[in-house]
C-alpha positions as CSV (number, residue, x, y, z in Angstrom):
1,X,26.2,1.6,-13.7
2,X,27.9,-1.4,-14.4
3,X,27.1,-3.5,-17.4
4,X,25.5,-6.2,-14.7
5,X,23.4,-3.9,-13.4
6,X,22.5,-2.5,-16.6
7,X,21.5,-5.6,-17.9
8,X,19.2,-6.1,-15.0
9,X,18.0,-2.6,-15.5
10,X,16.6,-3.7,-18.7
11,X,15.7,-7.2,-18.4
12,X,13.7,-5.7,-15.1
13,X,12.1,-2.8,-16.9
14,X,10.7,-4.9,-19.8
15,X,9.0,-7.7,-17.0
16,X,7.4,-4.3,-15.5
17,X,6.0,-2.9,-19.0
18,X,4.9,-6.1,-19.5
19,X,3.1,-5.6,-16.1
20,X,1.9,-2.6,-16.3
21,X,0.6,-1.7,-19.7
22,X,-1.9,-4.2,-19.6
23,X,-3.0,-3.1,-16.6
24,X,-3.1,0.1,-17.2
25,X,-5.1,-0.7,-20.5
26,X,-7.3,-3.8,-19.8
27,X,-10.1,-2.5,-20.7
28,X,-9.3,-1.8,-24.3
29,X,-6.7,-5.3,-24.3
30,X,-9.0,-7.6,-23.2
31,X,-10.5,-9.3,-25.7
32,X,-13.8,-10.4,-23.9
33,X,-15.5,-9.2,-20.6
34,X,-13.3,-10.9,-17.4
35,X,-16.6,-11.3,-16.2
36,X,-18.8,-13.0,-18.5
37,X,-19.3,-17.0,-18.1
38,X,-19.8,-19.3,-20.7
39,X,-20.4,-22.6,-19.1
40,X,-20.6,-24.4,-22.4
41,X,-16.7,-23.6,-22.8
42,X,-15.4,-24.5,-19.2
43,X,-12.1,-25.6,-19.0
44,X,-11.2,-25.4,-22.8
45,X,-8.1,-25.1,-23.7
46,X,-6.3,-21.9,-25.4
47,X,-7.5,-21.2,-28.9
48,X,-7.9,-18.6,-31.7
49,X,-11.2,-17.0,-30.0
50,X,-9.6,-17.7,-26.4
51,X,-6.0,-17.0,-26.6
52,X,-5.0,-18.5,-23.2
53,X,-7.9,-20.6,-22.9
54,X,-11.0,-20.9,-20.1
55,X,-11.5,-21.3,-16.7
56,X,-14.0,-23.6,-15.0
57,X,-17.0,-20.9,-16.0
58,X,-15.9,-20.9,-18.9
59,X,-14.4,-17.0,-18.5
60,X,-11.9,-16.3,-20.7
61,X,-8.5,-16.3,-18.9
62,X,-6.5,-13.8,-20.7
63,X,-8.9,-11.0,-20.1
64,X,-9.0,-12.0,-16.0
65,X,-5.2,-11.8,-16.4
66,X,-5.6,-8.7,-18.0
67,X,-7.8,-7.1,-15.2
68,X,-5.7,-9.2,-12.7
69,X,-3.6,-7.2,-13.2
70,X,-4.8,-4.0,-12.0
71,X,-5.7,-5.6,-8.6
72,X,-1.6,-6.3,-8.2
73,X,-0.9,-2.8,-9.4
74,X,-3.3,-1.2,-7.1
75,X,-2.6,-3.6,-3.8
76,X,0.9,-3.5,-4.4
77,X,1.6,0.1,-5.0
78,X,-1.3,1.1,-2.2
79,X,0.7,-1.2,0.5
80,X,4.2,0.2,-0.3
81,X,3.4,3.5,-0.1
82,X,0.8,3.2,3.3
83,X,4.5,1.0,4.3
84,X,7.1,3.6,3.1
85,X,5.1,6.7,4.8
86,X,4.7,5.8,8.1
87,X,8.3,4.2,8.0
88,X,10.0,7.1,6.3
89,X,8.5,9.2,9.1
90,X,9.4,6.8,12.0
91,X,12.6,6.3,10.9
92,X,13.3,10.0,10.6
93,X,12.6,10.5,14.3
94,X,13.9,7.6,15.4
95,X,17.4,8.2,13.7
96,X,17.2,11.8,14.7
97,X,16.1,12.4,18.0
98,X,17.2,9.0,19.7
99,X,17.1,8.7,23.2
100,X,13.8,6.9,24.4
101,X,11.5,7.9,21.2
102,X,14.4,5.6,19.5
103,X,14.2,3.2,22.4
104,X,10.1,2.7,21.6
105,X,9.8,2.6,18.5
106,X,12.5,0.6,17.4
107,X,11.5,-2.4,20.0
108,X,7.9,-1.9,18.2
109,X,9.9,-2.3,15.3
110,X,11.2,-5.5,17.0
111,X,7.8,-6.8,17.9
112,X,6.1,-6.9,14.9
113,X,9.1,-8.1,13.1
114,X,8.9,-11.3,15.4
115,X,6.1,-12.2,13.7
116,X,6.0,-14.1,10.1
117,X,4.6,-11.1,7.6
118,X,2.0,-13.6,6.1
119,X,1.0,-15.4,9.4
120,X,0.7,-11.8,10.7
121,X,-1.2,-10.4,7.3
122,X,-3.4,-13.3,7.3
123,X,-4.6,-13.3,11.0
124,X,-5.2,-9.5,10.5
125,X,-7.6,-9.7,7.2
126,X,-9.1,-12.4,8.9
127,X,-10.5,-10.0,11.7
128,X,-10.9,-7.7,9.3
129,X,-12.5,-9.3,7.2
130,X,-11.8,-10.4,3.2
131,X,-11.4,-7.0,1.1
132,X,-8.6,-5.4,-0.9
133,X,-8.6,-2.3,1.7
134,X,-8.5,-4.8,4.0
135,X,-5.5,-6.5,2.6
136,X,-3.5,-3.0,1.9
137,X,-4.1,-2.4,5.6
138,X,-2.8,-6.1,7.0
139,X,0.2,-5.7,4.5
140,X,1.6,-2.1,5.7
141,X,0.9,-3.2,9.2
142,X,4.2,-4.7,8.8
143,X,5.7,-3.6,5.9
144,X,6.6,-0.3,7.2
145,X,9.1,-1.6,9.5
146,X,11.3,-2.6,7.2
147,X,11.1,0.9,6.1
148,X,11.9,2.1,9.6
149,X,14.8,0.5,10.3
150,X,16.8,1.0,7.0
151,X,15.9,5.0,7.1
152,X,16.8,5.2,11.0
153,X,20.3,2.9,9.9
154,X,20.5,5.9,7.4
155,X,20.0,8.8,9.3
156,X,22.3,7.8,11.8
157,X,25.2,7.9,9.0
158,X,24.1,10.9,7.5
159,X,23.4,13.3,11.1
160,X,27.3,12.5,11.8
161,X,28.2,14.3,8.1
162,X,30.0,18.0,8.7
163,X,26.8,19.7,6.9
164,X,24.1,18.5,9.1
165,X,26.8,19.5,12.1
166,X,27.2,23.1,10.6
167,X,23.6,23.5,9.8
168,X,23.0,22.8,13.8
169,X,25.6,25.0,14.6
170,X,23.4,27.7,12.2
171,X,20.2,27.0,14.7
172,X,18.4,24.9,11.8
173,X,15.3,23.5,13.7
174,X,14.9,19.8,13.9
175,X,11.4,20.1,11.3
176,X,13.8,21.8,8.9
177,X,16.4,19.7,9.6
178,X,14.6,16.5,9.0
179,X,12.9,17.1,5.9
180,X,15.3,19.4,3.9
181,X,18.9,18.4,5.0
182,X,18.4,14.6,5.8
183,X,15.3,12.8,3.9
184,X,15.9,13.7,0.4
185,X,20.0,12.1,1.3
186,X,18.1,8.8,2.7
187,X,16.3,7.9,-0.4
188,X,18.8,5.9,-2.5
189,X,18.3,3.2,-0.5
190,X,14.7,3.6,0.4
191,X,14.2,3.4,-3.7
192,X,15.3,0.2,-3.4
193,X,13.6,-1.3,-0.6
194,X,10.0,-0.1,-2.4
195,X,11.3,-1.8,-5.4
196,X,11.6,-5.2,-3.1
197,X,8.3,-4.4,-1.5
198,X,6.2,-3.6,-4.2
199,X,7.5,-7.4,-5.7
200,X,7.1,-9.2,-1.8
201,X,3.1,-7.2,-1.8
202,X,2.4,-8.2,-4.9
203,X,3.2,-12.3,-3.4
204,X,1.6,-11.8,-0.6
205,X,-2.0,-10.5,-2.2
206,X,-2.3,-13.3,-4.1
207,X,-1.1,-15.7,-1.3
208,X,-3.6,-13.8,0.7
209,X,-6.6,-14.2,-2.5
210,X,-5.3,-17.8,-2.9
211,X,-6.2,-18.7,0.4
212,X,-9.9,-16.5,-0.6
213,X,-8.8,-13.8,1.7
214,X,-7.9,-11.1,-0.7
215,X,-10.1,-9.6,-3.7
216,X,-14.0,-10.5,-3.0
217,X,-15.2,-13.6,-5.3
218,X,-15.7,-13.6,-8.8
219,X,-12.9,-10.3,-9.1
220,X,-10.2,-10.9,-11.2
221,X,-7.1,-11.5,-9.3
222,X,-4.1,-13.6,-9.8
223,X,-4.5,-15.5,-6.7
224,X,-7.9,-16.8,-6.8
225,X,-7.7,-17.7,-10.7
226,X,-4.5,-20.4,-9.3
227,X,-7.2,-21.2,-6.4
228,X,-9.8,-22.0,-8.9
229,X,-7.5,-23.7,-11.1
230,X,-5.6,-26.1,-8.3
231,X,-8.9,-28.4,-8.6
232,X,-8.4,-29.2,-12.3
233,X,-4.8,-29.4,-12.4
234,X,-4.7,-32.5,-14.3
235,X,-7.2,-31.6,-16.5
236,X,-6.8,-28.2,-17.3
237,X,-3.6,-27.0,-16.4
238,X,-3.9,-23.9,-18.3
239,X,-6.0,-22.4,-16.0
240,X,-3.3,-22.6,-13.4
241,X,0.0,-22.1,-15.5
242,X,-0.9,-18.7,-16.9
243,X,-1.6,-16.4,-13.2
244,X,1.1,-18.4,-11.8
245,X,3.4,-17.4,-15.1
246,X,1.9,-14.1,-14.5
247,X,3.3,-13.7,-10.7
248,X,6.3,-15.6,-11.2
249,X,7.6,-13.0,-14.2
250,X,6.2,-9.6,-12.2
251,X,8.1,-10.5,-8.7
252,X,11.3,-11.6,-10.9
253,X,11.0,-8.0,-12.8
254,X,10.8,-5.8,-9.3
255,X,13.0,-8.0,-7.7
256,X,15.8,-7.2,-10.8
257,X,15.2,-3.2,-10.9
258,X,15.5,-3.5,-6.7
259,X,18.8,-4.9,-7.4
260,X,19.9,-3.0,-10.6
261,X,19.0,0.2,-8.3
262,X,21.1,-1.4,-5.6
263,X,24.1,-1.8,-8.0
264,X,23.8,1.7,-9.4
265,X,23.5,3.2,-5.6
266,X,25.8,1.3,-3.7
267,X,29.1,3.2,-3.7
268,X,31.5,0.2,-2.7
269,X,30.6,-1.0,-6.0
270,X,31.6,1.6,-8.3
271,X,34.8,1.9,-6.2
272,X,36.0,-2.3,-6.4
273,X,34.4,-2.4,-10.2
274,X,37.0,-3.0,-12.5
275,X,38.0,-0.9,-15.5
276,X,34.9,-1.8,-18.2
277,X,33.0,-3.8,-15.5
């Protein structure tokens, strides 16, 4: 790994620690209940009992960004993986048996790609209904494409290697085939891609809760705190600048470990590096 990609390795890796330890221990973080209103203290600003201040029921902001938290953890990692299982698979047998199961779902592939992935995520939760299952269903409704095509692009490089040529020549069925000689040599990349997803479904639930179409009302989540805050911008920016600090530094932390991962896996790289790169 080149001292780039090293440095985006770490610089990534700290954002994410700094995502998910607190939501992995809000409950013992967060100073007050996320919760609890206190209508006297609405809106004031960040102090020793409030650390990052109130929001306009006078909740305590740090301990909603603390249990915020968990909603992106659980939406985002629930998405990708819904995304990366049903693409992993598809692309498998598209890649692999080709002909007209290629042909289909490919051009479904094509389809839903046509579509803009929020436009898309937001007309589906709206039929749905608001929800966070909802939401982890809208986002892999799409998401999985992506998937799709970058493990079918894969397996057509890797079926043409003189292994997967000798192991057909051996009688190795095309179950066997699949999931022992091909999948785990697909993954580099697919690594990747969930590190760019699990940043882009992290967005995109609280786009979808900023527009009150994600977690139900009153649940902590990033989104609907810069919601409630847009209304008292002027007043109380606080209660707006700390969810969309919150977002802004876990997207930038997945997006640098997708591209430190990149670095490290992409063999062109290692070859054009220079000596001490």
């Amino acid at each position: 790994m080149s001292v780039s990609a090293r440095r985006l390795w770490v610089l990534g890796m700290l954002l994410g620690i700094a995502f998910l330890f607190p939501a992995l221990f809000a409950p013992w973080l967060a100073p007050h209940d996320p919760l609890a209103l206190d209508l006297a203290g609405a809106l004031a600003p960040p102090g020793a009992a409030h650390p990052l201040g109130q929001d306009e029921q006078g909740a305590d902001i740090l301990s909603r960004l603390l249990y915020g938290a968990r909603i992106s953890l659980l939406v985002g990692t629930a998405a990708v993986s819904v995304s990366a299982a049903i693409g992993i698979l598809a692309g498998l047998v598209a890649g692999y048996l080709g002909g007209w199961v290629e042909q289909l779902l490919m051009r479904l592939v094509d389809v839903l790609l046509a579509f803009p992935g929020l436009l898309l995520a937001i007309a589906l939760v709206a039929v749905l209904g608001p929800g966070l299952t909802n939401v982890v269903i809208a986002l892999s409704a799409l998401g999985w494409t992506g998937f799709a095509r970058l493990v079918r692009g894969q397996v057509l490089t890797v079926k043409s290697q003189d292994y997967i040529l000798a192991a057909q020549a051996l009688g190795v069925g095309d179950g066997r085939m699949m999931r022992v000689h091909i999948f785990p040599n697909v993954m580099a990349p697919v690594m990747v891609q969930a590190s760019f997803a699990i940043a882009g479904a992290i967005l995109s639930e609280a786009s979808l809760s900023f527009l009150g179409l994600g977690a139900p009302p009153g649940t902590p989540s990033w989104g609907a705190m810069l919601s409630e805050g847009k209304h008292v911008l002027s007043e109380a920016p606080h209660v707006s600048i700390f969810p969309g600090l919150a977002i802004m530094g876990v997207v930038l932390g997945f997006n640098l470990l997708g591209d430190a991962l990149n670095d490290y896996f992409d063999p062109k790289r290692h070859k054009t590096s220079a000596p001490g790169s």
